[in-house]
N, C-alpha and C positions, 0 to 999 in steps of 0.2 A: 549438524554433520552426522551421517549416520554411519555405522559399525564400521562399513567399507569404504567411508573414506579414508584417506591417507591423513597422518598427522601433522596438523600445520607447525611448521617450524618459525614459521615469518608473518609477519603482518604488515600490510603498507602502513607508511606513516601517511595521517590525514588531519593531526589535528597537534599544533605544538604551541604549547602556553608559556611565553616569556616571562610570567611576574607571579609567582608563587613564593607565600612570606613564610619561610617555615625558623624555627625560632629554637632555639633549647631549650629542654624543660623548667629550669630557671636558670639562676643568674650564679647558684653555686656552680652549676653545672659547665656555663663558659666560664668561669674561674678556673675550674681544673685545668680548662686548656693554656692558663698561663702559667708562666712560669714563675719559681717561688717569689720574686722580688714586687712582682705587679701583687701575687696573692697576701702576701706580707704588707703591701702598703695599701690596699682597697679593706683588710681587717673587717670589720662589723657591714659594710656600706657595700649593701647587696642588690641595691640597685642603683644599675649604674646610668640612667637616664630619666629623666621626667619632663611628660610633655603638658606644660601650664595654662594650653587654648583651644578654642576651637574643636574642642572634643563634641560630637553630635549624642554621646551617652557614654556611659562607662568604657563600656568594653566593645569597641567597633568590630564585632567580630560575627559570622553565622554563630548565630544556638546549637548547631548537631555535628559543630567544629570542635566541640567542646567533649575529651576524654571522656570514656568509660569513667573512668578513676576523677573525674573533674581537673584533668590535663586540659595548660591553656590551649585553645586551637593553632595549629602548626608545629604540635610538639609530636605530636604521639605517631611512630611511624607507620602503624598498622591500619591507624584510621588513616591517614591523609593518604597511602598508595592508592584504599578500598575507596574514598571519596574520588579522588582525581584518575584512578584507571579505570576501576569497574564501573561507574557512577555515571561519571562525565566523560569516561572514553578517549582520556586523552593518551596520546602516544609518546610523546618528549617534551619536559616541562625544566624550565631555567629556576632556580632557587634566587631569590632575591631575598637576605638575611642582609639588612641593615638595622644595627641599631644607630639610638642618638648619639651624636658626638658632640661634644663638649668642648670648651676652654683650651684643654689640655693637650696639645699633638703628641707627646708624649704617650700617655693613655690611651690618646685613639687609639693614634698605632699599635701599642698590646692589645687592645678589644678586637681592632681587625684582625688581627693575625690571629687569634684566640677563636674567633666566627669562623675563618679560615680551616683550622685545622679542625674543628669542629664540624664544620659540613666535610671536610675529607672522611672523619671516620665513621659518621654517623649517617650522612648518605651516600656518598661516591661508588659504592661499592662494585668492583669489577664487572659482578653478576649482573649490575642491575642499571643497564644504559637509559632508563628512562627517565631520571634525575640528574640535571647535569647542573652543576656549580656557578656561584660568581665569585669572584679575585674579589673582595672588597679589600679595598684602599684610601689611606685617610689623606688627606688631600691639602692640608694645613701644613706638611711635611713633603714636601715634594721628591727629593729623595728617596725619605723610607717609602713612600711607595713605589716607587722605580724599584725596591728591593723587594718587596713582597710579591709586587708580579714576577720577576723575575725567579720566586721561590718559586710559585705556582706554574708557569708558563706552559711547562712542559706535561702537565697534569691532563691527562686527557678528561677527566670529567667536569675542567674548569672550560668558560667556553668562551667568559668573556671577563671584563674589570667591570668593577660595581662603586660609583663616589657618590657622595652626598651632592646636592644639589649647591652649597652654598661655601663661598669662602671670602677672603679680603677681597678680590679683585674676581669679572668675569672673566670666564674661562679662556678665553680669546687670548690673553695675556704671554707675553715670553714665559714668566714665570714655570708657569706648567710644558715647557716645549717638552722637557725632556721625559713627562709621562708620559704626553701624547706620541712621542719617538718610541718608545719600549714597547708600548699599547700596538702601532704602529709595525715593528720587525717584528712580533708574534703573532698579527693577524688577529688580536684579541678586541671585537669590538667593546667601548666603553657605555656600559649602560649607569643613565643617572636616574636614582632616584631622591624623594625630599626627608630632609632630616628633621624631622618637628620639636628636636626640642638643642635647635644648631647652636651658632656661633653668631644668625644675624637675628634680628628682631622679627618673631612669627607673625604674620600679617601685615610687613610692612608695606606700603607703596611709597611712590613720588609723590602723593597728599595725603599723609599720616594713614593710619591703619583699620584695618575693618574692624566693625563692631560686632559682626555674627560669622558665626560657623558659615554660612551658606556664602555669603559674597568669599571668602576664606576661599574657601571650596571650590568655587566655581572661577574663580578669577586670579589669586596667586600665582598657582602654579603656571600657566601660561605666561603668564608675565614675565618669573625669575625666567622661564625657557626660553623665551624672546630675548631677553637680553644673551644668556649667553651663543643661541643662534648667530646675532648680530655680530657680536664679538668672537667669534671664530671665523664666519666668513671675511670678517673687516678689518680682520688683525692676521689673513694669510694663512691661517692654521692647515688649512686644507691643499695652499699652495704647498706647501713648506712638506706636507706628511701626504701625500696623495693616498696612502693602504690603511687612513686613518677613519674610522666609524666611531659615529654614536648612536647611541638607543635613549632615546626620551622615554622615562617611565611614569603613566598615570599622570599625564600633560594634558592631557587632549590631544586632538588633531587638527581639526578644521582652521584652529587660528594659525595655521602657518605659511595658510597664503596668503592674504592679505600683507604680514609682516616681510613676505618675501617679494612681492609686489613693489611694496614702496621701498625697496631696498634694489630691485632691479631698476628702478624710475629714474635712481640718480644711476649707476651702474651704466646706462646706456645715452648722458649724458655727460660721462666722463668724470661724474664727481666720484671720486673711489677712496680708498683709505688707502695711503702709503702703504705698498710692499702687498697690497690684494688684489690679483690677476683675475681668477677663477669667479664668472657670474654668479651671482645669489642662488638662482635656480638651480643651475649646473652644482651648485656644493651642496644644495638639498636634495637632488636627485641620486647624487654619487655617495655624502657619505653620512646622510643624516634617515634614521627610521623611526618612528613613532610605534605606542602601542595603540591598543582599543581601547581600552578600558580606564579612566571612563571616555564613551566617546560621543561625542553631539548628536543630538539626534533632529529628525525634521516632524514635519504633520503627519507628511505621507509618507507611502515606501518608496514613490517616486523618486519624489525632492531625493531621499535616505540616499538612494541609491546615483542620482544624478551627482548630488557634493562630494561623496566617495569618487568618483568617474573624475571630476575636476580638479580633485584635490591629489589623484593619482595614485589612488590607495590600492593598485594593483601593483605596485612598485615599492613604497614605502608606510605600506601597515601592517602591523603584527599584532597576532591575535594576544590579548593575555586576561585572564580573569579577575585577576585579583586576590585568588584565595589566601586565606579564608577569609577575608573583611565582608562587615555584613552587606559594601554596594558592589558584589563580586559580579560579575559576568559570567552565567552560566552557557556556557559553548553550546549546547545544543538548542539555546535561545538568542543568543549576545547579535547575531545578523536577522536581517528581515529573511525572512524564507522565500522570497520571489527574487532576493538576490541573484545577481546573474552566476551560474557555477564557474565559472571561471575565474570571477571577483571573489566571489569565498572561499574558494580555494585555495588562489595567491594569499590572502589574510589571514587564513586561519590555516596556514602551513606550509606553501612556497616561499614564500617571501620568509619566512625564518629557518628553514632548509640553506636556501641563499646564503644568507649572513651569515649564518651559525657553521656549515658545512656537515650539517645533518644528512643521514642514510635517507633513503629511497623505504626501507624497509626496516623493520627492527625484528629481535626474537620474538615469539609468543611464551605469555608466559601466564600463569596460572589466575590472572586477571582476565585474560581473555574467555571469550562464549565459548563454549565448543562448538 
């Protein structure tokens, strides 16, 4: 831009990242956020989670995520804006700040609400629309979470609710109606992500457990999501809550036609769940979104680009990286480049504009090129 241009005020949005894990600097630090009775009773036991498997090496994390000062990655706010604005270019990015939950609903619920007000004062900041929040909510208390979204609702930097992936029952269940109802009257889609160190047995399946990181990895998570898929379309959820959304986090994508396929098969021969109207596809179309990352890939950019086409990923994919974990998707590589521009642009920023009710435009601000 040279002398006589005029001074950009605005910038299109083109690129918005659903799943960025950003963390406080440790575990004193979300203590502060509670209050004296939780600090009083956690005393010495400063961490308050541990994850026992399937770890691929110490610290899953990028190397150059990692502080000036040897801050863990996701802590330090100066680097993670300069990495994710000036770096990768991105324009509006969702904070997804879960920690493990444990035994205790009691506890949860103070750790959530403690992460909670801890992304309000540490990111949220009026100035600064291109960090926006998630409601996290413990989910083993059904209730207190109806009341902590309810703290939050009104919070314009919050955008969406954030649970763990795992509890007694799938999510389909009456049980939770009346998250899904609050979720529901504020427009707040509910994004799931996995809690590694839960309430159920990590690696489990329907024929005992894996023995490596990699089947872990690649096949878990799909599975718990499958089921609660099922159990939400088959237990009515979607009839029941029609302004009701979820966001699958770091699932995959591709496995959810085929799961929806044999779910339409009976569907259209009448075999249906008590009290479920609303077709399989039709409730994946209207209120279910996946991310990218990570996301299946093919041989060719072909193939890449044909199973996105089929799987309808101009409609229900959103872009998100991962940061900072070391298998992050970098947005300026994460699509094939022959990708059709009208498909990466839905994915890596309409389609989460959509959901989200994101601007057209944001400020510019001192990340930006001149």
């Amino acid at each position: 831009m040279s002398v006589a241009d005029p001074v950009r005020t605005t910038v299109p949005v083109q690129l918005v990242d659903i799943d960025i894990h950003l963390a406080p600097r440790d575990a004193d630090e979300l203590i502060g956020y509670m209050p004296a009775p939780w600090r009083d009773r956690l005393g010495d036991r400063r961490r308050l989670a541990t994850r026992t498997a399937y770890l691929p090496f110490g610290n899953p994390a990028r190397m150059d995520a990692f502080g000036p000062a040897g801050e863990l990655p996701g802590t330090e706010p100066d680097l993670v804006r300069r990495q994710l604005f000036a770096e990768e270019r991105m324009d509006i990015g969702l904070i997804v700040a879960l920690p493990g939950q444990g035994p205790d609903p009691a506890l949860n619920a103070a750790v959530a609400a403690a992460i909670n007000d801890w992304q309000a004062a540490t990111w949220l900041a009026e100035d600064d629309a291109r960090l926006l929040g998630s409601v996290l909510l413990a989910i083993d208390d059904v209730a207190g979470a109806v009341r902590e979204l309810e703290r939050w609702a009104g919070h314009p930097g919050f955008r969406q609710a954030l649970i763990a992936h795992d509890g007694d029952r799938p999510l389909g269940h009456p049980q939770y109606d009346p998250l899904w109802q609050a979720a529901a009257r504020h427009r707040l889609p509910v994004a799931i992500h996995f809690n590694d160190s839960g309430r159920l047995s990590l690696g489990a399946t329907p024929v005992g457990h894996f023995r490596t990181y990699v089947e872990y990895h690649a096949l878990t998570h799909p599975l718990e999501y499958a089921a609660h898929v099922a159990s939400w379309i088959c237990g009515g959820v979607f009839d029941r809550f029609p302004d009701l959304r979820f966001v699958l986090l770091e699932g995959g994508f591709l496995w959810h036609r085929p799961v929806v396929a044999r779910l339409m098969h009976l569907w259209e021969r009448g075999v249906r769940a008590p009290g479920a109207v609303k077709d399989p596809l039709a409730c994946v179309r209207d209120h279910i979104r996946f991310s990218s990352q990570p996301i299946e890939e093919a041989e060719s950019v072909r193939d890449v680009q044909r199973l996105l086409e089929l799987a309808e990923a101009d409609r229900l994919l959103l872009f998100s990286s991962d940061y900072p974990h070391y298998d992050y998707d970098n947005p300026l590589r994460a699509l094939p480049p022959t990708l059709a521009p009208e498909l990466r642009a839905r994915i890596m920023c309409e389609n989460a504009r959509e959901l989200y009710g994101l601007p057209a435009v944001r400020p510019a601000d001192r990340y930006d090129e001149p």
